[in-house]
C-alpha positions in Angstrom: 264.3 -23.9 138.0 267.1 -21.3 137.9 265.1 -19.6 135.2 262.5 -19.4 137.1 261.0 -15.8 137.1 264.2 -14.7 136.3 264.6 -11.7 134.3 267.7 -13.4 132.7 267.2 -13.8 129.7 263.3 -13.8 129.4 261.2 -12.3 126.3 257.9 -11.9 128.0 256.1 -10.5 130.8 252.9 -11.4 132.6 251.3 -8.6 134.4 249.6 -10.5 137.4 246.7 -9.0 139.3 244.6 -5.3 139.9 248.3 -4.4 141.2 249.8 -5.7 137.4 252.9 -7.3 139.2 255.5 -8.2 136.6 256.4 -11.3 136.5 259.2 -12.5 133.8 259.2 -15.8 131.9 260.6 -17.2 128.5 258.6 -17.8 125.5 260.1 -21.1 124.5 259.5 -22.5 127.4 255.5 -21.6 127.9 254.8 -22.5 124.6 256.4 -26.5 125.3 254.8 -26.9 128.0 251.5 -25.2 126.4 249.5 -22.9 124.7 250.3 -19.2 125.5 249.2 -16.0 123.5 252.3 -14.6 122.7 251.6 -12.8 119.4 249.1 -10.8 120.8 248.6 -7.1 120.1 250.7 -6.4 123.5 253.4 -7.9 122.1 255.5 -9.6 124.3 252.6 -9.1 127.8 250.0 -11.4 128.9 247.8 -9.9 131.3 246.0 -11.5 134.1 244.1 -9.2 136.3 242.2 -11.8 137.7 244.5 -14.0 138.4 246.4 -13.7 141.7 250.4 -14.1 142.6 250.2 -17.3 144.3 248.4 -19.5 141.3 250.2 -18.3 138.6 253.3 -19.2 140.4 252.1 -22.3 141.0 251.7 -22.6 137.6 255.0 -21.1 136.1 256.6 -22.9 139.2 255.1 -26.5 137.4 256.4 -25.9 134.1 259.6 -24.8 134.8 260.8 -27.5 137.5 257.5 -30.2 137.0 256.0 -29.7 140.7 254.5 -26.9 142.6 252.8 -26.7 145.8 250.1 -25.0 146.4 247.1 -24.8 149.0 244.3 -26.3 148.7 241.7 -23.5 148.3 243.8 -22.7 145.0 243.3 -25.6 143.3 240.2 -24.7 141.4 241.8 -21.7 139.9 245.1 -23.4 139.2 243.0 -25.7 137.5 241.4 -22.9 135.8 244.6 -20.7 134.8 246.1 -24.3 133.4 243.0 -25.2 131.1 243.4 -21.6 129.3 246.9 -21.9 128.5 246.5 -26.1 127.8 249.0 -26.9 130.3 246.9 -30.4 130.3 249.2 -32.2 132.7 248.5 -30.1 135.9 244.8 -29.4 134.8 244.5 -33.3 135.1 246.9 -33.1 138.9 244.6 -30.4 139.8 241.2 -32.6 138.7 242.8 -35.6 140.6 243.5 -33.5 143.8 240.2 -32.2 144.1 238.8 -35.7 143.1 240.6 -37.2 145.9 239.4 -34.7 148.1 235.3 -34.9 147.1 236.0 -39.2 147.7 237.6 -39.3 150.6 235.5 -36.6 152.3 238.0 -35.0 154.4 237.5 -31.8 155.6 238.1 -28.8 153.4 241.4 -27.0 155.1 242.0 -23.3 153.2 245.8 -24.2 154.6 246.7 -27.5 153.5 249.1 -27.4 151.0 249.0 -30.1 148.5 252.2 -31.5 146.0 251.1 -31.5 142.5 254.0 -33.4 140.2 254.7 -33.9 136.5 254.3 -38.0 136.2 256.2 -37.8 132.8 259.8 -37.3 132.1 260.5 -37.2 128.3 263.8 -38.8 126.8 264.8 -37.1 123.5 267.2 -39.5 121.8 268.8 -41.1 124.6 268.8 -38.4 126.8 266.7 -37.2 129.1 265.9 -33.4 129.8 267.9 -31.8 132.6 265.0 -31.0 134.8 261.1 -32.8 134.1 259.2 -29.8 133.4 256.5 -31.1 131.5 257.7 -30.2 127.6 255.9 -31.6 124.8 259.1 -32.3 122.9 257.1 -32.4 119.4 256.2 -28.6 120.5 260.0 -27.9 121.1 261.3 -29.7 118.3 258.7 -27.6 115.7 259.9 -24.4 117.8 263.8 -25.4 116.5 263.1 -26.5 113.3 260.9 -23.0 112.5 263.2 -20.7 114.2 260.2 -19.0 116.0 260.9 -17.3 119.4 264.6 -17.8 118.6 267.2 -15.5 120.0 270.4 -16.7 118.8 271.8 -18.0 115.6 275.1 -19.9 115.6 277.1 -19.7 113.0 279.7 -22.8 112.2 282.2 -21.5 109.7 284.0 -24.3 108.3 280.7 -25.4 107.3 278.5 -22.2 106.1 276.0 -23.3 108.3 273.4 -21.2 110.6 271.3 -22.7 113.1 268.8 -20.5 115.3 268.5 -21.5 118.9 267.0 -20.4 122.3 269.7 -18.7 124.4 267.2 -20.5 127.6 267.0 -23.9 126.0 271.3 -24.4 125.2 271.8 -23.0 128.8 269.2 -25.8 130.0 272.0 -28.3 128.4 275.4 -26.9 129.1 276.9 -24.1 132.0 279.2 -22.5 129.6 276.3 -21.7 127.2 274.5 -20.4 130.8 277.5 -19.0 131.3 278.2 -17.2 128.1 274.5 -15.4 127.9 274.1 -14.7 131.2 277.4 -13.1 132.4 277.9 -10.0 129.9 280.0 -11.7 127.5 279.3 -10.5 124.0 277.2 -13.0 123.0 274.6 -12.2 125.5 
């Protein structure tokens, strides 16, 4: 959550809206939870001028943290937003709400807000993630193993070895890492 629409140490933009609102978020992290065009010819911006403020925070809100709230008139295009970038567990949160909704016949109020959360926390070799945003962690595994949307290579000399990393992902796991790329030291 603390990455949330933060302009530390994101590598992409969506331009939200006729107004283009810029709103920051980290490549990485969209493409685990989904399916994102991020080698599009505007490099690193994804435009949405018909999407408003409110959904795609929802949205972002959901995959970084694993719950959102949102009112009810905006599920439908939450729903929407979520099926063209795959993010297949809120689609199916949005489908149940507005299922639940249609059954039980209560009245349709524009300002209820309804909780939409991730039912899945993934365990990665004993441990589980530090916060349940809904990562496939095939997808993030496949992003470490290629190297792709990297920002970082650490270098262990007593070994010869590199690795390439995500600056976001290591300060997921550990404060001085946070620390460290976030605070002006030189390896941010």
């Amino acid at each position: 959550g603390n990455f949330l629409e933060s302009w530390q140490l994101s590598d992409t933009v969506f331009l939200v809206g006729e107004e283009e609102m810029d709103v920051p978020a980290h490549k990485v992290i969209l493409q685990a939870s989904g399916n994102f065009p991020l080698r599009s010819s505007d490099g690193d911006v994804i435009q949405l001028r018909g999407v408003s403020y409110p959904i795609l925070h929802a949205l972002l809100q959901y995959i970084y943290t694993g719950r959102t709230q949102i009112l009810e008139s905006e599920l439908a295009p939450l729903r929407d937003l979520s099926s063209k970038f795959e993010v297949m567990s809120l689609v199916r949160q949005c489908e149940e709400s507005i299922d639940h909704f249609k059954l039980s016949k209560t009245a349709f109020d524009s300002c209820r807000k309804v909780k939409l959360l991730c039912p899945i926390s993934h365990p990665l070799s004993g441990f589980m993630f530090p916060s349940a945003f809904p990562v496939d962690v095939g997808k993030l595994v496949k992003l470490y193993s290629t190297g792709e949307y990297s920002d970082i290579k650490i270098y262990l000399s007593d070994h010869s070895l590199t690795f390439q990393s995500h600056k976001v992902i290591l300060s997921l796991w550990s404060v001085a890492f946070a620390k460290m790329f976030t605070n002006g030291m030189s390896e941010s």
